[in-house]
PyMOL commands that place a pseudoatom at each C-alpha (Angstrom):
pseudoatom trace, name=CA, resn=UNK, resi=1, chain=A, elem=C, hetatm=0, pos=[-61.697, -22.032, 150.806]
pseudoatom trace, name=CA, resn=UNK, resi=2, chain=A, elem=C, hetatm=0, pos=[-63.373, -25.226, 149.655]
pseudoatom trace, name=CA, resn=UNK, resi=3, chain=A, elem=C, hetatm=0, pos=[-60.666, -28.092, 149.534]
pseudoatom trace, name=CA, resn=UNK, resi=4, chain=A, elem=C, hetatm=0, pos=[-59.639, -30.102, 146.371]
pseudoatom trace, name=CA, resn=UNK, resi=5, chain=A, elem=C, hetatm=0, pos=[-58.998, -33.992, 146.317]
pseudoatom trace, name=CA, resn=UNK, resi=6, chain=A, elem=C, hetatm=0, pos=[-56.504, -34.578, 143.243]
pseudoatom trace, name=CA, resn=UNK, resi=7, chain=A, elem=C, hetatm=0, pos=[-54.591, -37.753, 142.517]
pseudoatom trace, name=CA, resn=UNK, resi=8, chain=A, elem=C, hetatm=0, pos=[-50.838, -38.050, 143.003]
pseudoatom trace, name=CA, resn=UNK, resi=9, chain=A, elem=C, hetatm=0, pos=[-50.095, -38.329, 139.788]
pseudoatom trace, name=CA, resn=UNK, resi=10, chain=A, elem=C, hetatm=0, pos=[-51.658, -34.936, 138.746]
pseudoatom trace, name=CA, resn=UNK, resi=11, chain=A, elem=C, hetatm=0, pos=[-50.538, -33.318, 141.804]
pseudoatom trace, name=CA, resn=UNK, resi=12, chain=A, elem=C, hetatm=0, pos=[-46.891, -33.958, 141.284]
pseudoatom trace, name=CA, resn=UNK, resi=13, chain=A, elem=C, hetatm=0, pos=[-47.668, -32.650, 138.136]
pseudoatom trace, name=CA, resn=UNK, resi=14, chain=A, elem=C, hetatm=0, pos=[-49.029, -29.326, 139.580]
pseudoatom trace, name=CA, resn=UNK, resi=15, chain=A, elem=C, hetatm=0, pos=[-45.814, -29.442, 141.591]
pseudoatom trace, name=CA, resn=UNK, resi=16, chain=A, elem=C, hetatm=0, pos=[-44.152, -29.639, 138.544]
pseudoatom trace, name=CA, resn=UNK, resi=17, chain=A, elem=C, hetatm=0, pos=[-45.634, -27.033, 136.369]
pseudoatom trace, name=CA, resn=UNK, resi=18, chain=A, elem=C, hetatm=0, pos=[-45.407, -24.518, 139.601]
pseudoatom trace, name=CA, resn=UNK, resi=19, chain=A, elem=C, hetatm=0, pos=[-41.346, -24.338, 138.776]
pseudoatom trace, name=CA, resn=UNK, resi=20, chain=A, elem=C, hetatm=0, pos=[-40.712, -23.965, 142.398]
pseudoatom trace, name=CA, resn=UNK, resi=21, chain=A, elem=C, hetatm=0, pos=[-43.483, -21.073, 143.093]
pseudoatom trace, name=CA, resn=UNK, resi=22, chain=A, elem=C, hetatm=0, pos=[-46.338, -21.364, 145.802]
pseudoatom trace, name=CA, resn=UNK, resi=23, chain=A, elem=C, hetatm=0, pos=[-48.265, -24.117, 144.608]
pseudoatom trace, name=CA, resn=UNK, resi=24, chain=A, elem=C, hetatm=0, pos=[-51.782, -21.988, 144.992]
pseudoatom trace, name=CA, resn=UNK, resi=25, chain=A, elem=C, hetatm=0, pos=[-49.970, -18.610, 143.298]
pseudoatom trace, name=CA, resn=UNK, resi=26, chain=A, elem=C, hetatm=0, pos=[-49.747, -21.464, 140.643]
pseudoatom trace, name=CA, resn=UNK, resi=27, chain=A, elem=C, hetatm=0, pos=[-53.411, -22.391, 140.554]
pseudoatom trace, name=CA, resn=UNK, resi=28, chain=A, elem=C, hetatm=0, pos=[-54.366, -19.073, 140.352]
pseudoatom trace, name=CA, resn=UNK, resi=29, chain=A, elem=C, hetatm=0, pos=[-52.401, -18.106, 137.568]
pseudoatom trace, name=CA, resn=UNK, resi=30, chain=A, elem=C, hetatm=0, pos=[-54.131, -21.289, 135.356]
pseudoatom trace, name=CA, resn=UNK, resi=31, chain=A, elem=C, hetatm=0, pos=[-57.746, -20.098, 136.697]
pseudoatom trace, name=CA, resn=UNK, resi=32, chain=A, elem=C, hetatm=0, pos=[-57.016, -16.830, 135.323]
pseudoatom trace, name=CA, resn=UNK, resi=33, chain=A, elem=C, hetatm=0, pos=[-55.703, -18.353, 131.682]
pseudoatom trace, name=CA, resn=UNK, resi=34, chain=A, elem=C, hetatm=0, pos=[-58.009, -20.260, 131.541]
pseudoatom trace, name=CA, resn=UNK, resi=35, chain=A, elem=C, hetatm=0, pos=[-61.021, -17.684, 131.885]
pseudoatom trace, name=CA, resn=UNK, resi=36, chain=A, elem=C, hetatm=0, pos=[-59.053, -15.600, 129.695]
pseudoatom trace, name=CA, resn=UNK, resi=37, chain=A, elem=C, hetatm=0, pos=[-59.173, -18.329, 126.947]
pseudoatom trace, name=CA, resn=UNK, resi=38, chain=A, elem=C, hetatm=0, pos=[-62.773, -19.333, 127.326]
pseudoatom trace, name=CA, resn=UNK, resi=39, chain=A, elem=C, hetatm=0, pos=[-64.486, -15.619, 127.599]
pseudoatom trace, name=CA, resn=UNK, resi=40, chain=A, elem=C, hetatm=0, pos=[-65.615, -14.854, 124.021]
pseudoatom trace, name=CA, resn=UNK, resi=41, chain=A, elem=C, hetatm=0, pos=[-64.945, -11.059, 123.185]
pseudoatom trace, name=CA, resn=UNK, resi=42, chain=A, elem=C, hetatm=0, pos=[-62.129, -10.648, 125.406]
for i in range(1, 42): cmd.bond("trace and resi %d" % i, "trace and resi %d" % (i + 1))
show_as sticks, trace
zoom trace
Protein backbone atom coordinates (compact mmCIF):
# COMPACT_ATOMS: atom_id res chain seq x y z
CA UNK A 1 0.00 0.00 0.00
CA UNK A 2 1.53 3.26 -1.17
CA UNK A 3 2.16 5.56 1.97
CA UNK A 4 0.60 9.06 2.56
CA UNK A 5 2.56 12.16 4.00
CA UNK A 6 -0.25 14.47 5.67
CA UNK A 7 0.37 17.39 7.98
CA UNK A 8 -0.37 17.27 11.70
CA UNK A 9 -2.87 19.45 11.63
CA UNK A 10 -5.05 17.43 9.14
CA UNK A 11 -4.07 14.26 10.63
CA UNK A 12 -5.33 15.02 14.07
CA UNK A 13 -8.17 15.93 12.23
CA UNK A 14 -8.53 12.44 10.60
CA UNK A 15 -8.05 11.25 14.17
CA UNK A 16 -10.78 13.24 14.98
CA UNK A 17 -13.39 12.54 12.45
CA UNK A 18 -12.49 8.57 12.95
CA UNK A 19 -14.59 8.86 16.52
CA UNK A 20 -12.31 6.34 17.97
CA UNK A 21 -12.50 3.67 14.91
CA UNK A 22 -9.34 2.29 13.00
CA UNK A 23 -8.01 5.23 11.48
CA UNK A 24 -7.74 3.37 7.80
CA UNK A 25 -11.55 1.70 8.32
CA UNK A 26 -11.98 5.58 8.47
CA UNK A 27 -10.27 6.43 5.21
CA UNK A 28 -11.99 3.94 3.53
CA UNK A 29 -15.29 4.85 4.44
CA UNK A 30 -14.54 8.75 2.94
CA UNK A 31 -12.99 7.04 -0.38
CA UNK A 32 -16.13 5.29 -0.76
CA UNK A 33 -18.43 8.70 -0.14
CA UNK A 34 -16.66 10.33 -1.93
CA UNK A 35 -16.85 8.13 -5.23
CA UNK A 36 -20.35 7.79 -4.41
CA UNK A 37 -20.80 11.63 -4.64
CA UNK A 38 -18.72 12.25 -7.71
CA UNK A 39 -20.05 9.17 -10.06
CA UNK A 40 -22.78 10.77 -12.22
CA UNK A 41 -25.80 8.27 -12.64
CA UNK A 42 -25.33 6.54 -9.51
Amino acid sequence: MPEITVSDSLYRQLVDASGGDELDETMWRMVHKYQRGNSPGE
